[in-house]
matplotlib code that plots the C-alpha trace (Angstrom):
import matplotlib.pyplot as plt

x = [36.3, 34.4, 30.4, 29.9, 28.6, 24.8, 24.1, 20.5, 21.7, 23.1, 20.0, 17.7, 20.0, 19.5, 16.2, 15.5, 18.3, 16.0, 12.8, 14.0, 15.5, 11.5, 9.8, 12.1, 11.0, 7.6, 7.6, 9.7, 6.8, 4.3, 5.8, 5.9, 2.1, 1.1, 3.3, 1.1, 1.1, 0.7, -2.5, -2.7, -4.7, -3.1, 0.2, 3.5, 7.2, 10.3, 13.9, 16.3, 19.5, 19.0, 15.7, 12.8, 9.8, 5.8, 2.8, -0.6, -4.4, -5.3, -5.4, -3.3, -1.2, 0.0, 3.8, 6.8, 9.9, 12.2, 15.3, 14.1, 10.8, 9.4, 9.6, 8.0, 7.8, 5.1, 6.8, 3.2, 1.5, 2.5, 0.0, -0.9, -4.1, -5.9, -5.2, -6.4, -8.7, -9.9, -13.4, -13.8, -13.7, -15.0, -17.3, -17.8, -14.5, -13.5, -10.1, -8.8, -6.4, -6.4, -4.1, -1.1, 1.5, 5.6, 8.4, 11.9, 13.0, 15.9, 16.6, 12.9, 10.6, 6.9, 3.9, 0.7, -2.6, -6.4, -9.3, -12.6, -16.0, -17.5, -19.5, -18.6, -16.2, -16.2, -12.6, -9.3, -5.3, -2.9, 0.9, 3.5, 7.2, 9.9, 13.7, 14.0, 11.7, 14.0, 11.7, 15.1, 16.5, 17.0, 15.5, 12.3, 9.4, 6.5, 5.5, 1.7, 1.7, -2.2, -4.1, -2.9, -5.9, -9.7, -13.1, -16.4, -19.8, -21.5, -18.8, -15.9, -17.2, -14.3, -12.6, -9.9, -8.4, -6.0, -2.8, 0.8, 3.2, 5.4, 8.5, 8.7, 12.0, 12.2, 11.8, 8.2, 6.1, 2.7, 0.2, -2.7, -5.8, -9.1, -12.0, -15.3, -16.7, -15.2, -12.3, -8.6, -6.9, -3.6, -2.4, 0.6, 2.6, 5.2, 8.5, 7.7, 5.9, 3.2, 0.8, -1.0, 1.2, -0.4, -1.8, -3.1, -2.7, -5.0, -5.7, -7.8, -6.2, -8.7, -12.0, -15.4, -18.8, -21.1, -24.6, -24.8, -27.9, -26.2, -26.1, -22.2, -22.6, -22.9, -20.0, -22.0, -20.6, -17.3, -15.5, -11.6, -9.4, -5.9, -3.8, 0.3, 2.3, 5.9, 8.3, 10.8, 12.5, 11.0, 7.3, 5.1, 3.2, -0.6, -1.3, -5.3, -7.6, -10.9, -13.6, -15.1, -12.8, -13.1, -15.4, -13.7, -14.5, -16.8, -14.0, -14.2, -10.4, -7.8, -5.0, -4.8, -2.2, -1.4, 1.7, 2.1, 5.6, 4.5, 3.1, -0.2, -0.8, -2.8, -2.4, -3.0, -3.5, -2.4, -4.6, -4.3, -7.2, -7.4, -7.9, -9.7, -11.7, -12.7, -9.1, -6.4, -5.2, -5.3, -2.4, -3.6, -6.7, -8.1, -8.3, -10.1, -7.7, -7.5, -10.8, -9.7, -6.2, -5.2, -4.6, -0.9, 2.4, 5.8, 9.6, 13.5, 15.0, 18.2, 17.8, 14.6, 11.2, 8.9, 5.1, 3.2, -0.1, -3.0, -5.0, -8.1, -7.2, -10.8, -9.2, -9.1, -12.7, -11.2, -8.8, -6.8, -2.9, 0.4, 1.3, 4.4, 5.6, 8.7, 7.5, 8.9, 8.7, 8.1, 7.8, 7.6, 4.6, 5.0, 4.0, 3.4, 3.2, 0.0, 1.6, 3.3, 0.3, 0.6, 4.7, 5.5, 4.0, 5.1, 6.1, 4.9, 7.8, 7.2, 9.0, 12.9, 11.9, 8.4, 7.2]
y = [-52.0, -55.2, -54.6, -53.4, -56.4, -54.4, -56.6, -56.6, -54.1, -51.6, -51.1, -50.9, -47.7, -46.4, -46.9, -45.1, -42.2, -41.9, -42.4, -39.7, -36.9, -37.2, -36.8, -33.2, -32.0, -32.6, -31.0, -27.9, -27.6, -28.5, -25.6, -22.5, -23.9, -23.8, -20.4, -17.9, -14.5, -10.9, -10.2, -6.5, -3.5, -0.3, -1.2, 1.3, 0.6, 2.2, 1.1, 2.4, 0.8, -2.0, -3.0, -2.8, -1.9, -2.1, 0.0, -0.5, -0.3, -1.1, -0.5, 2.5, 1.2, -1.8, -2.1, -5.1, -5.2, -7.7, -7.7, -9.5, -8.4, -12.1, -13.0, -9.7, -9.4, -8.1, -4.9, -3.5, -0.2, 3.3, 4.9, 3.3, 5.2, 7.2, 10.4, 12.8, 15.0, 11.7, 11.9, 15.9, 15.1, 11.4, 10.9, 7.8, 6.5, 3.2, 3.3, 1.9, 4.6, 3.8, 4.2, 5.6, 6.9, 7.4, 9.3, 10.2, 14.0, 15.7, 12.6, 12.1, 10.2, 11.7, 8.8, 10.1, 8.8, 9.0, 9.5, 8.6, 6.6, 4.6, 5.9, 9.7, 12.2, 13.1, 12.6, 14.4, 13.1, 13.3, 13.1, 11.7, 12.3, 9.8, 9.8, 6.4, 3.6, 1.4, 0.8, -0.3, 2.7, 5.6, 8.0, 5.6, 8.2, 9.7, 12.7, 13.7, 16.4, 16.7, 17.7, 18.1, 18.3, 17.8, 17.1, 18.5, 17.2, 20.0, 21.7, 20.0, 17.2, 15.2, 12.8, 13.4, 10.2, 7.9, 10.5, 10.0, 12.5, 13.4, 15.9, 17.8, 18.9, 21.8, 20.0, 21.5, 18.4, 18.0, 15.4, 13.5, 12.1, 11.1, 8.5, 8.1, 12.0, 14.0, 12.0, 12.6, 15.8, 17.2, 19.7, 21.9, 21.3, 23.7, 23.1, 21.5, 19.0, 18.7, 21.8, 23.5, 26.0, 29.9, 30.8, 27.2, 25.4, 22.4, 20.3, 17.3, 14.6, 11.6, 10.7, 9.4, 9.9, 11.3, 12.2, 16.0, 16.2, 13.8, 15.1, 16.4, 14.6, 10.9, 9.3, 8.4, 5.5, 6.8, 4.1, 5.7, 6.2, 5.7, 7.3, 6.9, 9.5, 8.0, 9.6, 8.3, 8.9, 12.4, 11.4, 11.3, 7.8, 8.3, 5.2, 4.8, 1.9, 1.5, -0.6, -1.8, -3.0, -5.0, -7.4, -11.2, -12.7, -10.4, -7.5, -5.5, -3.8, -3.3, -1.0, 1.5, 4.3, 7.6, 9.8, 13.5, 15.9, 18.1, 16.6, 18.9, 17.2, 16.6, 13.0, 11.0, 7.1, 5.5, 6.7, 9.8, 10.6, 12.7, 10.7, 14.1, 13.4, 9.5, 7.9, 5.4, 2.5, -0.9, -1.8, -5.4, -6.9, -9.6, -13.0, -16.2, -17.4, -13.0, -11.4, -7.8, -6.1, -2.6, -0.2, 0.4, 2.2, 1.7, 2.5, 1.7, -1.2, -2.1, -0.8, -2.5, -1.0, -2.8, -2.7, -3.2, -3.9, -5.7, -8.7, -10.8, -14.6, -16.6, -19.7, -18.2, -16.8, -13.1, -12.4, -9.6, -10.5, -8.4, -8.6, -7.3, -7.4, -6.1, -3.4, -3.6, -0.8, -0.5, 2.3, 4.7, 2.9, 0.4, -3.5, -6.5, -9.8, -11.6, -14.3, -12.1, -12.6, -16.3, -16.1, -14.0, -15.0, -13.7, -15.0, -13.9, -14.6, -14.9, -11.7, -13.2, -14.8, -16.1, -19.6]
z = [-12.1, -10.4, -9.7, -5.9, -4.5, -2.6, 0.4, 2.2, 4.7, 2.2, 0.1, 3.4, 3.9, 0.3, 0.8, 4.3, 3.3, -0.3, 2.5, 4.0, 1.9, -0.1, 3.8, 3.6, 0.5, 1.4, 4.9, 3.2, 0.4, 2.9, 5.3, 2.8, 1.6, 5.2, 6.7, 7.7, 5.3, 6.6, 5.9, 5.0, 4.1, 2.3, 3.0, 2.2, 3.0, 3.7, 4.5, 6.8, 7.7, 5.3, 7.1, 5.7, 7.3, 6.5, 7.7, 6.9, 7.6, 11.4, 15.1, 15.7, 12.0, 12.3, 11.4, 10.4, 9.8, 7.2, 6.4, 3.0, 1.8, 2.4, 6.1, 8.0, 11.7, 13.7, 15.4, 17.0, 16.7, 16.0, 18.3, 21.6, 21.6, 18.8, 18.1, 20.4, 17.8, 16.2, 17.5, 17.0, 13.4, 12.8, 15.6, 14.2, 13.8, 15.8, 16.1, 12.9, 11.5, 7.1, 4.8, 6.0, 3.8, 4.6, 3.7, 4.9, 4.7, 6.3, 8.4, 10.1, 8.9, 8.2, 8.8, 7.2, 8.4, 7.9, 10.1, 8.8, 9.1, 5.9, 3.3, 5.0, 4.2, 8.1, 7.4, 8.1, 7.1, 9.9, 10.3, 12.9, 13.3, 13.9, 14.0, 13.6, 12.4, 14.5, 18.1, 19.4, 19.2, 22.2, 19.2, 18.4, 19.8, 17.5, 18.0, 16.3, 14.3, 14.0, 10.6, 7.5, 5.6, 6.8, 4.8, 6.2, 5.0, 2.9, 2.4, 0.8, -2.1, -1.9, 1.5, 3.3, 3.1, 1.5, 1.4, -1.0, -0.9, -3.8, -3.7, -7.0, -9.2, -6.9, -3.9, -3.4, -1.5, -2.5, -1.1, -3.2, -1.6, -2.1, -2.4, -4.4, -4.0, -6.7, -7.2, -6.4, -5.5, -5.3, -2.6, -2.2, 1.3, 3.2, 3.6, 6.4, 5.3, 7.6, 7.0, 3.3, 2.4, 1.0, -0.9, -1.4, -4.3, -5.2, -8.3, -9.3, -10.6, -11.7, -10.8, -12.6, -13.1, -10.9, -11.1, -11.1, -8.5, -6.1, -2.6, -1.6, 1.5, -0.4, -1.7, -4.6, -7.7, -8.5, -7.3, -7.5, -4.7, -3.2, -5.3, -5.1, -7.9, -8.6, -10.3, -13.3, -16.0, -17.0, -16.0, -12.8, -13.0, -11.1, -9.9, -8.8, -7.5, -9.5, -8.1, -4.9, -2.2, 1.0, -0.1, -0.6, -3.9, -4.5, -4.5, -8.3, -7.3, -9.8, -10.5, -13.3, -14.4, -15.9, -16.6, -17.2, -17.1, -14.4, -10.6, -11.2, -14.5, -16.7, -16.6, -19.5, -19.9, -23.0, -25.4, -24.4, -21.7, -18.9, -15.8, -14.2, -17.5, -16.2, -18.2, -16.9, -18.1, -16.1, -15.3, -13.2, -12.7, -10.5, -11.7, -10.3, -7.5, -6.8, -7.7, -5.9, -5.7, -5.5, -2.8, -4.1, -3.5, -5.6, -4.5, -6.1, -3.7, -4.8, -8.8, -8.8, -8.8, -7.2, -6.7, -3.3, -2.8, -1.0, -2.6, -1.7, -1.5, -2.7, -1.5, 1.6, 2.0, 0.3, 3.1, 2.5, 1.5, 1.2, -2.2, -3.8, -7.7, -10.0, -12.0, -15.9, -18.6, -21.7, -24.2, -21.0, -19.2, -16.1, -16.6, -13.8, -14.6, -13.6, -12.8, -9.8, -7.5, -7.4, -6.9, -3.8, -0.7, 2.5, 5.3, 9.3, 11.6, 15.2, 17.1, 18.9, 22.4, 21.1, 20.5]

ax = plt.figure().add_subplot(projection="3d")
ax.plot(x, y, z, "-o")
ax.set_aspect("equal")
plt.show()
């Protein structure tokens, strides 16, 4: 076949199509470099309807919504105003509601919340009901509950905050909670999933060190909190947070784990510890570009279990970012690849109709 005579003309047109299809690459890489990410405290999920939907740390919890995990949508606030009994028991709180935890049961959906102040256990863990998470829908309305569980200074040596609910073999639910204090406890629920059922059942699960002669009402150096129980294959997995939190690149954070057969424990790390007995083993660490990261929850999306968490961003002065990473196994104990924090990044999508 004869050589294609190229004429002047024809290879300015290579050139500029070439020009051109380098300029998109560019602008695409440029574009997910630049995309804004949700940036996120605490943050749990759930899915309903084959959306998914995110609530975390904020102003009344702040919630999204995705249909893929990566591009999230600002859908607002699930209370307008705070809770009407907020002050009563935090007089100091200021209107950020932490750590919420959800679950579906029976066809409603139960938000957990907590009310609290720093340093203080002047705390208590709320709960509000919905029929769908949906705010389209004629059913979207949450109704508040009130208080599950409250901590009073000089009484109670452990905070009411940071709640995960687990339902056992026999469908018994049981909520965990706790920060710095006397570490992480374990309480028996109703049926109905929003009050302690009798007689009352409790349990410690983890916590660390703590100077005998400390006063009750200081939250002393037993930096352990946020606990999530996950059930598979036989085990509950205790996943914890150890370290300081909240504080950019100077954030300690990191995730560690324990298993046991029963939800009351004992849990045990891999050499065989008792996390009530200071034990866990670290499951992710921080690392240069993420000094901090923990905060976490874990569910089963489409036969994949996945972790969720929150992470501090150094090149972006520590600011908090939704993290989210496939969880492996091995030999019975769950593994995340470091590499994990560096590969998702989400996406915040303007709300339809905005600009």
């Amino acid at each position: 076949m004869p050589a294609m005579r190229v004429t002047p003309k024809t290879a300015l047109k290579r050139h500029l199509k070439m020009l051109n299809c380098a300029l998109l690459g560019v602008l695409g890489t440029l574009g997910q470099v630049s995309a804004k990410q949700v940036s996120i405290h605490d943050p749990v999920m759930a899915k309903e309807a084959g959306q998914y939907y995110l609530f975390s740390t904020g102003p009344g919890i702040t919630y999204y919504s995705s249909k893929d995990k990566i591009h999230w949508v600002l859908a607002g606030r699930v209370f307008e105003t705070e809770p009407s009994w907020a002050k009563d028991v935090a007089p100091e709180f200021n209107g950020h509601l932490w750590a919420p935890d959800i679950i579906e049961h029976n066809g409603l959906f139960y938000l957990y919340y907590s009310v609290s102040a720093f340093g203080k256990n002047t705390s208590a863990i709320g709960v509000t009901v919905n029929k769908t998470l949906d705010k389209n829908s004629k059913d979207y309305q949450w109704t508040d509950k009130g208080i599950v569980v409250q901590s009073v200074p000089n009484r109670d040596a452990w905070n009411a905050i940071d709640p995960n609910i687990i339902v056992d073999e026999q469908g018994t639910p049981w909520m965990s909670f706790g920060s710095f204090w006397q570490g992480l406890k374990l309480v028996k629920l109703n049926p109905d999933f929003i009050s302690i059922s009798k007689p009352e059942e409790w349990h410690t699960l983890a916590k660390l060190e703590r100077p005998a002669l400390l006063g009750e009402t200081e939250p002393g150096p037993a930096e352990i909190e946020a606990p999530f129980i996950y059930k598979k294959d036989g085990y509950y997995y205790l996943f914890v947070s150890y370290g300081l939190c909240c504080r950019g690149d100077d954030s300690t954070y990191h995730l560690a784990v324990g298993r046991a057969k029963t939800v009351t424990g004992p849990y045990l790390d891999k050499a065989g510890k008792d996390m009530a007995q200071g034990g866990g083993s670290v499951l992710l660490h921080g690392t240069k570009a993420w000094p901090g990261l923990g905060h976490n929850s874990v569910y089963a999306f489409d036969g994949k279990d996945y972790l969720v968490f929150h992470a501090y961003e150094s090149a972006d002065n520590g600011l908090q970012k939704l993290k989210m990473a496939e969880l492996s196994w091995r030999q019975g104990w769950p593994e995340v690849d470091p590499k994990a924090l560096n590969q998702y990044q989400s996406v915040l999508v303007a709300p339809e109709g905005t600009k």
